[in-house]
C-alpha positions as CSV (number, residue, x, y, z in Angstrom):
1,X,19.8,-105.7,-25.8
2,X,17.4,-107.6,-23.7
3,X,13.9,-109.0,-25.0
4,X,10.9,-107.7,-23.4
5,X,8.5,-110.7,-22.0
6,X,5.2,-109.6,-22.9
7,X,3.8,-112.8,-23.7
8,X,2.2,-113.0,-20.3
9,X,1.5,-110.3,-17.5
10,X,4.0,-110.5,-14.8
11,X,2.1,-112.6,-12.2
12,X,0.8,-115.1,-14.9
13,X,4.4,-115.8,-15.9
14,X,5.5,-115.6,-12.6
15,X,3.4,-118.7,-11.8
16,X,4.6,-120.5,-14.8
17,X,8.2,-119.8,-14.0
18,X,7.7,-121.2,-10.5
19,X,6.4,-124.5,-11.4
20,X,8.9,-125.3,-13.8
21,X,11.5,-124.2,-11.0
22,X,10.0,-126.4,-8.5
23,X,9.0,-129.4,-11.3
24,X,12.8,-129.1,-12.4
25,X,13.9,-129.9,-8.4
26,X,11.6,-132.7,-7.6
27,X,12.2,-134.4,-11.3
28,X,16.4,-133.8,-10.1
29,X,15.3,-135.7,-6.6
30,X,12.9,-138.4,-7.9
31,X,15.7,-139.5,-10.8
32,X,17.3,-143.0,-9.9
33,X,19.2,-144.3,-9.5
34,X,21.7,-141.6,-8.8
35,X,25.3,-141.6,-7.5
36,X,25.6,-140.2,-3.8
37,X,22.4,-138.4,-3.9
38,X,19.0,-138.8,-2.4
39,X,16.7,-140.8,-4.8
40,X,13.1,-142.8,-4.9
41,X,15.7,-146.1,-3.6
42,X,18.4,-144.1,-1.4
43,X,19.4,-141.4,0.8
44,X,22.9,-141.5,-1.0
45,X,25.4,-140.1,1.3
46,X,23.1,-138.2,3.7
47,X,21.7,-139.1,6.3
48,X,19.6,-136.9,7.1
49,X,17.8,-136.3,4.0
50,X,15.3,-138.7,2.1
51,X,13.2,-138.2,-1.3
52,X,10.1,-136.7,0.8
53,X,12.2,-134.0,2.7
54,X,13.7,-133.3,-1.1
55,X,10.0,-133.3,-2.0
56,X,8.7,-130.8,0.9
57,X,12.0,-128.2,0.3
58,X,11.1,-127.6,-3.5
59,X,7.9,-127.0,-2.9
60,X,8.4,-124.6,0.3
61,X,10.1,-122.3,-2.5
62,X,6.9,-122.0,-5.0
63,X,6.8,-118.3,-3.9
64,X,10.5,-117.4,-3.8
65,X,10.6,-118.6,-7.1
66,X,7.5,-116.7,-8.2
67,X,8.4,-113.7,-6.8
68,X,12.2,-113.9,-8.4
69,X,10.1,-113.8,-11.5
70,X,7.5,-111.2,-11.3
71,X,10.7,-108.8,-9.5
72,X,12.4,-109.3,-12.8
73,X,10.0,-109.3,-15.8
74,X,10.7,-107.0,-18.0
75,X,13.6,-105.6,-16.5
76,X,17.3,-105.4,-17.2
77,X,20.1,-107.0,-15.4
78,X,21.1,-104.5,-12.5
79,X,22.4,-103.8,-9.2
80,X,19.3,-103.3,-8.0
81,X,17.9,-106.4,-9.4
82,X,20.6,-108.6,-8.3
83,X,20.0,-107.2,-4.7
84,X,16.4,-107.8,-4.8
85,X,17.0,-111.2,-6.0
86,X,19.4,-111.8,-3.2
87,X,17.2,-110.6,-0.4
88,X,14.2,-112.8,-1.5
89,X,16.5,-115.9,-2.1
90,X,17.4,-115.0,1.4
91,X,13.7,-115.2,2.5
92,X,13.0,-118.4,0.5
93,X,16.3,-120.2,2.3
94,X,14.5,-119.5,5.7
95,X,11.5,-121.0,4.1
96,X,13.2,-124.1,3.3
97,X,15.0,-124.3,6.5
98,X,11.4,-124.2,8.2
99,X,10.3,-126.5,6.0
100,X,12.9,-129.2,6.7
101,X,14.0,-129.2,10.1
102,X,16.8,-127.0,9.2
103,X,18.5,-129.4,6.9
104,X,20.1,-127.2,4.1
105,X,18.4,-129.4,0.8
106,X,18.2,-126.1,-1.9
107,X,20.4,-123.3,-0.9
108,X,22.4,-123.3,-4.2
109,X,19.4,-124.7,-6.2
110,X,18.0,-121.5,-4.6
111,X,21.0,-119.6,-6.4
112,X,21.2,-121.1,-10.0
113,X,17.2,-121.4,-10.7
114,X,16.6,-118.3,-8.7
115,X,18.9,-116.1,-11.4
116,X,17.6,-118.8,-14.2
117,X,14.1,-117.7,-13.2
118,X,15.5,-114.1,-13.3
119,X,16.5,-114.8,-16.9
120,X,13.5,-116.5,-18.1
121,X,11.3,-113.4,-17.0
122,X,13.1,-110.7,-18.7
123,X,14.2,-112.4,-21.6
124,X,10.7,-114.5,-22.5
125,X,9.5,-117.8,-21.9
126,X,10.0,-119.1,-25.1
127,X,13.8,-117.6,-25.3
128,X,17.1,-119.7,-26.3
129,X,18.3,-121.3,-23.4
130,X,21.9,-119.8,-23.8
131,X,20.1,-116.3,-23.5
132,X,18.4,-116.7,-20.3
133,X,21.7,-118.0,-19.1
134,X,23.6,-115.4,-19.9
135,X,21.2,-113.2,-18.4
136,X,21.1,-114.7,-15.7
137,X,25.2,-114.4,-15.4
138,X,24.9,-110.8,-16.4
139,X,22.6,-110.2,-13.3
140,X,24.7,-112.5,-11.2
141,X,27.9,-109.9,-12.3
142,X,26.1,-107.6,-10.1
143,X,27.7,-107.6,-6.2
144,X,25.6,-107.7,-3.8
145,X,26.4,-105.1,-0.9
146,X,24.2,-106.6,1.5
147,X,25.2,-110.4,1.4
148,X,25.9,-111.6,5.1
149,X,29.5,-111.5,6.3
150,X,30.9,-114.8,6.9
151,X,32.6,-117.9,5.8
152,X,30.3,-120.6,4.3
153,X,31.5,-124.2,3.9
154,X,31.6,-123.4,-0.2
155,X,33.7,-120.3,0.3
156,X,35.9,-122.3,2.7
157,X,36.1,-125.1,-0.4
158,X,36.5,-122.1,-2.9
159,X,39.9,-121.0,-0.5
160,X,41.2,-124.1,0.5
161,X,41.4,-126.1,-3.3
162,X,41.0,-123.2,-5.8
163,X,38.2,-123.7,-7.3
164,X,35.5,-121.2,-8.4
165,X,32.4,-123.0,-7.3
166,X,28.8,-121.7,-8.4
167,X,29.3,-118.2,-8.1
168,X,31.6,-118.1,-10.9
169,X,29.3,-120.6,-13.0
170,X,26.5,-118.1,-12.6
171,X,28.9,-115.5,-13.5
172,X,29.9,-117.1,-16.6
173,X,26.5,-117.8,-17.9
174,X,26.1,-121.4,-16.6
175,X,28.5,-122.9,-19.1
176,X,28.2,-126.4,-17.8
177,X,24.5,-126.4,-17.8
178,X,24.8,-125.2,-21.8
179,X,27.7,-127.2,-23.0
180,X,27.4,-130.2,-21.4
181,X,24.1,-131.0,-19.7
182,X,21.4,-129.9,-22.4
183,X,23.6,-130.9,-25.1
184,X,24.2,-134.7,-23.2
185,X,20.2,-135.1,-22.8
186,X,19.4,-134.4,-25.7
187,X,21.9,-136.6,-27.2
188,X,21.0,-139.3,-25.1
189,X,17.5,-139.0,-26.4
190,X,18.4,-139.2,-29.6
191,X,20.2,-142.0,-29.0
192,X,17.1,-143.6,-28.1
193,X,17.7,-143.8,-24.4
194,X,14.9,-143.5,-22.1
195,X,14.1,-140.3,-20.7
196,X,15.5,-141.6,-17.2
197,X,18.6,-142.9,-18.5
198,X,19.1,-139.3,-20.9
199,X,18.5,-137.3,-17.2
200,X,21.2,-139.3,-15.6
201,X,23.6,-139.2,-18.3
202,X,23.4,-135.6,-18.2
203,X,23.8,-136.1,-14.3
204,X,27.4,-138.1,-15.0
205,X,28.7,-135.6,-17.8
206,X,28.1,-132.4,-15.3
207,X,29.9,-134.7,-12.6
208,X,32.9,-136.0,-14.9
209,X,33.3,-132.1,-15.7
210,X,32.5,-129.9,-12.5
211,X,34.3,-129.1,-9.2
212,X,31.4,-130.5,-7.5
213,X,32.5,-128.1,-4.1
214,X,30.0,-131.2,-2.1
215,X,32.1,-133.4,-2.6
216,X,35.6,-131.2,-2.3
217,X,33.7,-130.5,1.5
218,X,32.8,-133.9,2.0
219,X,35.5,-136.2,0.5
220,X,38.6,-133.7,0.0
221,X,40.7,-133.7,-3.5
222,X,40.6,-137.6,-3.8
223,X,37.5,-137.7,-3.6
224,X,36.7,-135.6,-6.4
225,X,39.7,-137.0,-8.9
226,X,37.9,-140.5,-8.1
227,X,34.3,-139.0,-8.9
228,X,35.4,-137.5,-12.0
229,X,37.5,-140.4,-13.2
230,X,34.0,-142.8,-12.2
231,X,31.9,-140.5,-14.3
232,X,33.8,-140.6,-17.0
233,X,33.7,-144.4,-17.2
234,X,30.0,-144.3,-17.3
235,X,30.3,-142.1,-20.4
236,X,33.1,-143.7,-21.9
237,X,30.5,-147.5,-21.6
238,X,28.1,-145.7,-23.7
239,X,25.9,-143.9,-20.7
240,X,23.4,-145.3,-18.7
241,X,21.1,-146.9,-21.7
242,X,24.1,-149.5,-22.1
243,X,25.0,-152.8,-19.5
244,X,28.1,-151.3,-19.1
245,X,27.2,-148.1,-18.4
246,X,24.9,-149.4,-15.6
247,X,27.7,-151.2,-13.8
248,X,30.0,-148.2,-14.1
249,X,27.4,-145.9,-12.3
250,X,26.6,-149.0,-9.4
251,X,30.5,-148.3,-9.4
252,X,30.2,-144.7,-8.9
253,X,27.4,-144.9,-6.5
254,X,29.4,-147.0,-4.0
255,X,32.9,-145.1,-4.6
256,X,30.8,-141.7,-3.7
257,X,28.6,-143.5,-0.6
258,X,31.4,-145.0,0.7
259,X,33.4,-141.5,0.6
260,X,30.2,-140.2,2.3
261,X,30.5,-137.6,-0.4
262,X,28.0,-136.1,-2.5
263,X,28.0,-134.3,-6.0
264,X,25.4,-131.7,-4.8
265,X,26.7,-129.0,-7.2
266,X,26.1,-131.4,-10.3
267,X,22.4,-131.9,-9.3
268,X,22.2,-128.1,-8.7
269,X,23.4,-128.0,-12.0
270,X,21.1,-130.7,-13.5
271,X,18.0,-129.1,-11.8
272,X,18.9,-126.1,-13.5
273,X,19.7,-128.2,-16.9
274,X,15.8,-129.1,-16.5
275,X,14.5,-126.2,-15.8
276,X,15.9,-124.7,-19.2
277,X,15.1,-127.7,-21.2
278,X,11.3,-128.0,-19.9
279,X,10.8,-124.1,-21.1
280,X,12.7,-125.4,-24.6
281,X,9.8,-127.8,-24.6
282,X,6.8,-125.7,-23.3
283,X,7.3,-123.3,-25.4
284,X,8.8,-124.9,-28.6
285,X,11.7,-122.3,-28.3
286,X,15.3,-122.4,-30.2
């Protein structure tokens, strides 16, 4: 049975919610160096992205978020909830389109912290991580009868390789974000890694693990076999606090560039891995 936010009124938490959405997304962009993605030093593999359009998409979704979190506060997951969510995600990916030319930077950040948000408002603030997560799959369980009809380039990747893609890892209640990326930041930390280096080594465990579906689109099967087996050689070298670690993700970086692939479903993921931890730490929650 779900926990009843009433910490804060709706539109109070709402606003909380939002910034730690849209904190979580710029912190994910501004983290460097990272492999393949757009960062303070690089545009990675895209070309038509840099860390101010990054910058100018999180923020154009302050209100989608927002408004994801005052629809949901104190309810229970639902049909109707998951179809409400949908339509103002919808709303919000227009927003960001506006906002950047009609470059697609957050549509599945839009996805995972959009239900994450969801899960944060009905279950509390100060909530386990692994419950708002599972809220969040519980909600995203629910179909939604008035998605668009069409193929998009992740269900063509879904078809094509097999894999389930973020749909089914919101399903699931974000397993990678709970099993891997919290507990490989916080491990880092203890470690005694900088907070930099503990972000991108939860960065290269989510992309050692996931069918990124960015870089199945952008790089094929190979691709993906060589990201996975690059990420793990950054963990294996001790993670990015360690010489060798640092080598293996220059390694990384420039298998992935030169691929022109990009792990944009890990750093969904990471963002999302962010947003949960900086509500662990706001809060002081368990």
């Amino acid at each position: 049975m779900s926990r009843i936010n009433v910490s804060l009124p709706a539109e109070r938490s709402g606003e909380r919610l939002s910034q730690a959405a849209i904190c979580a997304l710029i912190e994910e962009a501004e983290l460097t160096p990272k492999p393949g993605l757009v960062d303070l030093a690089s545009n990675g593999s895209h070309a038509d992205m840099d860390i101010e359009l990054m910058r100018r998409s999180a923020q154009s979704l302050t209100q989608t978020f927002r408004e994801m979190a005052e629809v949901a506060f104190s309810q229970a997951p639902s049909q109707w909830l998951r179809e409400r969510l949908a339509a103002i995600g919808r709303a919000g990916e227009s927003m960001m389109l506006q906002a950047t030319g009609g470059v697609n930077t957050h549509k599945g950040a839009i996805w995972a912290l959009g239900l994450l948000t969801a899960g944060a408002a009905i279950e509390g603030e100060d909530a386990a991580p692994a419950l708002i997560a599972k809220t969040a799959g519980e909600i995203a369980c629910f179909p939604d009868r008035w998605a668009p009809v069409g193929m998009t380039n992740g269900a063509r990747v879904r078809q094509r390789y097999g894999v389930r893609g973020a749909a089914e890892e919101a399903k699931q209640g974000f397993p990678h974000v709970i099993s891997l990326g919290l507990p490989a930041l916080q491990e880092a930390r203890a470690r005694g890694a900088s907070e930099v280096e503990a972000r991108l080594d939860a960065l290269v465990a989510l992309i050692a693990s996931v069918d990124d579906t960015c870089i199945l689109h952008r790089g094929g099967e190979e691709a993906l076999r060589e990201a996975k087996k690059g990420a793990d050689a950054v963990m294996q070298a001790g993670g990015t606090s360690t010489e060798a670690g640092r080598r293996a993700l220059v390694r990384l970086d420039g298998l992935l560039t030169s691929r022109n692939a990009s792990p944009g479903g890990s750093a969904d993921l990471l963002a999302a891995t962010l947003f949960l931890d900086r509500l662990h730490n706001l809060t002081g929650g368990v």
